[in-house]
N, C-alpha and C positions, 0 to 999 in steps of 0.2 A: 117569534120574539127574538130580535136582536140582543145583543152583549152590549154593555155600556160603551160610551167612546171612552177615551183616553181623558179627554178635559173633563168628563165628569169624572171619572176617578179619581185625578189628578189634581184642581181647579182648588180645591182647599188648600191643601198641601201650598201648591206653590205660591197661594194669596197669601198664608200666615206667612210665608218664607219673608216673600218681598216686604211687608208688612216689620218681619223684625229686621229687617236688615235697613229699612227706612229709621226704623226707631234707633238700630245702634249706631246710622251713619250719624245722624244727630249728637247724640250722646259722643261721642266720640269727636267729633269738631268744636260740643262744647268741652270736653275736656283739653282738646289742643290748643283753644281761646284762652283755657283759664292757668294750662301752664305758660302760654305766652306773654300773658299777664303777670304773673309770679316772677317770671325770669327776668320781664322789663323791671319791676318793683326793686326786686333785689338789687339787679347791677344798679338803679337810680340813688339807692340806698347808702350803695356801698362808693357811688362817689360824690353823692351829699356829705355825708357824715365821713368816710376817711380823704376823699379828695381821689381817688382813685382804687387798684387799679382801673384803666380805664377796659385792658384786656382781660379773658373773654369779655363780649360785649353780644346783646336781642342785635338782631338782625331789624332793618327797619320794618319788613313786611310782617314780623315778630312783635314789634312796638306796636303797628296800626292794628295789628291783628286783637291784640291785647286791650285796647283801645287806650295806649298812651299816644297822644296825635301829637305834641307839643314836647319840643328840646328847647332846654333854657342851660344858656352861654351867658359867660363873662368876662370883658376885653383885658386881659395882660396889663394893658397900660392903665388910662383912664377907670377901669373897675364900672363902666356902662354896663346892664342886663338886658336879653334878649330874648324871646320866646320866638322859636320857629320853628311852623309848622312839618311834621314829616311827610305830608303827603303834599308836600309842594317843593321837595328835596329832588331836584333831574338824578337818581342813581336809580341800580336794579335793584328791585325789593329785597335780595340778599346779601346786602350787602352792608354788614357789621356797623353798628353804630360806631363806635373808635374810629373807625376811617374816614370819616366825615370832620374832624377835628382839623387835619392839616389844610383844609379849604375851604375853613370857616375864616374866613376875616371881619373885624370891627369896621365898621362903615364911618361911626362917628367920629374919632380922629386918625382918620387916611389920611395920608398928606401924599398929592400924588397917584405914584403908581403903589408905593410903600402905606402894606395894612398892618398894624399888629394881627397877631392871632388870636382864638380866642381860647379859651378851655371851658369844659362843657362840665355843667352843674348836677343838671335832673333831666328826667323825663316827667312831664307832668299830663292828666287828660286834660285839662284846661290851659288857657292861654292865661300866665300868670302873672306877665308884665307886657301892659302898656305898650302898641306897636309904636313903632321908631317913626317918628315924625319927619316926613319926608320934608326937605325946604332944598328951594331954587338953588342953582349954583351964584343966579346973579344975586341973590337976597344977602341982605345981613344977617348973620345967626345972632 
């Protein structure tokens, strides 16, 4: 009569192990989702209602993460609103929402090479205004 192997001795021990460390990775991504969430809310919050500041600012991978998918901008000049999507922004996922602001420009009265800028309202998870109606260069507006 042999001794047990190793993996029977063993073989529980390390299934509960893997078993909680699945359960806390879980618990733990959801709690990363729901502060990433909170952080977007807040700074949305805080430049709906004061207009700013705009710094600190969620990261955009922070926003998607969160699930705020959607920045809504308003043009300087004209006062046109925008909703645009962050997962269709060319930058690296960390990189601060406030940085995006100097290379937003209004489309609707460019003239030119010359855009106003725009400044940024909210983050919303839905798309909350009306996408911008593309028309011809040769058409009438």
């Amino acid at each position: 009569m042999g001794t047990k192997s190793r993996e029977v001795i063993w073989s529980g021990r390390i299934m509960g192990a893997e078993i909680s460390a699945k359960h806390a990775r879980e618990e733990a991504t959801k709690a990363v989702r729901e502060a990433d969430r909170a952080e977007a809310e807040a700074w949305s919050v805080r430049m709906e209602g004061y207009g700013g500041p705009s710094q600190p600012s969620p990261t955009i991978g922070q926003c998607l993460n969160g699930g705020m998918r959607w920045l809504e901008v308003e043009c300087n000049r004209c006062k046109a609103r925008a909703s645009l999507p962050l997962d269709a922004i060319r930058r690296p996922r960390d990189t601060p929402i406030w940085k995006l602001e100097a290379s937003l420009k209004c489309r609707s009265c460019r003239k030119g090479r010359s855009a106003p800028p725009v400044h940024m309202i909210k983050l919303t998870e839905t798309r909350s205004i009306t996408p911008y109606k593309w028309v011809h260069p040769t058409e009438e507006r």
